[in-house]
C-alpha positions in Angstrom: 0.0 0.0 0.0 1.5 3.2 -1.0 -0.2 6.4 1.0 0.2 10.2 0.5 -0.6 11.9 3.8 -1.4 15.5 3.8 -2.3 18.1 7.1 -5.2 20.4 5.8 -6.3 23.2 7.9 -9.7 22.1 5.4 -10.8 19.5 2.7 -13.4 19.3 0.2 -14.3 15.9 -1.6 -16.7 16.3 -4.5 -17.9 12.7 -5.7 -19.7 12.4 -9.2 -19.6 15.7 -9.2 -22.3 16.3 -6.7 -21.9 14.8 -3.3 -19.9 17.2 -1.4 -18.0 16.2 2.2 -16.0 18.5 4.1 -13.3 18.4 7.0 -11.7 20.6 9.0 -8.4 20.8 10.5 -6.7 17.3 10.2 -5.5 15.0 7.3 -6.1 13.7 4.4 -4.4 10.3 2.9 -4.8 9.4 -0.7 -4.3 5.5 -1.1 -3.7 2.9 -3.3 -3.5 -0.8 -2.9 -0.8 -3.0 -5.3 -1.4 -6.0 -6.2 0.4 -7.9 -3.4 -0.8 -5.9 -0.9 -2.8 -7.8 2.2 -4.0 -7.5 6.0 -0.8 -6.8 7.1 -0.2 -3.6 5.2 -3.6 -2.3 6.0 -2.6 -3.0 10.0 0.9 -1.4 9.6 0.0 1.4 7.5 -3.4 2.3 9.6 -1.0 2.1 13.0 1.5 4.2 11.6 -1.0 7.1 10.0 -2.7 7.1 13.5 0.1 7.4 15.9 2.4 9.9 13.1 3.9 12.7 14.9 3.4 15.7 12.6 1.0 17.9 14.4 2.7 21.0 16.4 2.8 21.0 20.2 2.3 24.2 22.1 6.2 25.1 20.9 6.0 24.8 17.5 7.1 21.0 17.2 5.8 18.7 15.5 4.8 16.3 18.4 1.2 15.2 18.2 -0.8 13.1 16.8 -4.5 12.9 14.4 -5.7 11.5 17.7 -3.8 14.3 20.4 -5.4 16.9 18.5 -8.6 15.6 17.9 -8.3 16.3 14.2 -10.5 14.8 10.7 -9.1 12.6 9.0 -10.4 12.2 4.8 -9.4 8.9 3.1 -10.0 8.7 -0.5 -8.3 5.7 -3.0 -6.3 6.3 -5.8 -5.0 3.9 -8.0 -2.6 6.4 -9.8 -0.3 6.1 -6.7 1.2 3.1 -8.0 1.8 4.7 -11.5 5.2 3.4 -13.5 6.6 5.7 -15.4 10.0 3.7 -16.0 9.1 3.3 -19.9 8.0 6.0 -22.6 5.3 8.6 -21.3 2.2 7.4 -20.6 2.1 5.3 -17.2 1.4 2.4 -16.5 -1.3 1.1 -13.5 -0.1 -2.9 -13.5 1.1 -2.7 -10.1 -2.2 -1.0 -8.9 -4.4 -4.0 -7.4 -8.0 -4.7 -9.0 -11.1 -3.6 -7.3 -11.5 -7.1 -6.5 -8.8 -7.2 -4.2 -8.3 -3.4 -4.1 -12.0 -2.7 -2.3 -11.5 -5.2 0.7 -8.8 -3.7 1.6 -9.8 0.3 1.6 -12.6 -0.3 3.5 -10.3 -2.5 6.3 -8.1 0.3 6.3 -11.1 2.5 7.0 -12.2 0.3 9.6 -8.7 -0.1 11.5 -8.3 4.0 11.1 -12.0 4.2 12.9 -11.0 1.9 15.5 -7.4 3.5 16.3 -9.1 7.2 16.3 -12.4 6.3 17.8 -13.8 8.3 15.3 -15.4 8.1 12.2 -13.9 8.8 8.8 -14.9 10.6 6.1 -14.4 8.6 3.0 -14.4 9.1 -1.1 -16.5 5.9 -3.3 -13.9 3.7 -4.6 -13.5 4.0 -8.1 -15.8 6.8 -8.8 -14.8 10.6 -10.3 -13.5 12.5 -7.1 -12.4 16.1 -6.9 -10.2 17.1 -3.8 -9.8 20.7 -2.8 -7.6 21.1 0.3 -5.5 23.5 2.2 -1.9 21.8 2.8 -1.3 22.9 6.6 2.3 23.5 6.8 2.8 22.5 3.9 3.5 18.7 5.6 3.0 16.1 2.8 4.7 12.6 3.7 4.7 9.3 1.0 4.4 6.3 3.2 4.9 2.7 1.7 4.2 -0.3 3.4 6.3 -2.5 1.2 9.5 -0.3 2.5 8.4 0.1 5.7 8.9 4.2 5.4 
């Protein structure tokens, strides 16, 4: 699983054009599956987003976490994370998982994120036309990979 996480002082998620959802201070994580991806990314990577350090403490450091400062958290999946660019110019998605496979697992890592924020999270719908407006806090924009373990 490959993640992008963002802190937003704000996000807005337009689905099919016409569904709107909205956050507030917090993050958002764009996130796509591979193809070898299981149960044990979606544990490692959900642990890790929910106990990251990136939020400033009352010095200016980045101490806290999503859950210290009671902040949103947006998930919406994309494919395009897993892109390969290695050969000519237009990429290629091999590596990106199915939505067979690629489904399951978004909505256990919106389950384990629930669970380790006690909090519900506000989701895009897999596979469908999204638009995401947001206001990069910072900025702080961190790639996290689960099959590097960084």
């Amino acid at each position: 699983m490959r993640s992008v996480v963002q802190r937003v002082s704000d996000a807005h998620l337009t689905i099919n054009r016409s569904t709107e959802k909205v956050i507030g201070p917090g993050l958002v994580v764009l996130l796509g599956m591979e193809v070898q991806d299981g149960p044990e990314d979606v544990e490692w990577l959900s642990k890790k987003i929910s106990m990251l350090r990136i939020f400033n403490d009352p010095q200016g450091m980045m101490n806290l976490s999503l859950t210290d400062v009671q902040g949103a958290l947006m998930v919406v999946s994309q494919f395009t994370l897993h892109a390969s660019t290695k050969k000519g110019n237009r990429p290629s998605f091999i590596r990106a998982a199915p939505p067979a496979s690629a489904i399951p697992l978004y909505e256990s890592f919106i389950l384990h994120m629930e669970a380790h924020l006690n909090q519900p999270v506000v989701t895009g719908e897999f596979g469908a036309y999204m638009q995401v407006r947001l206001t990069n806090d910072g900025p702080v924009t961190i790639v996290i990979d689960t099959k590097n373990r960084e």
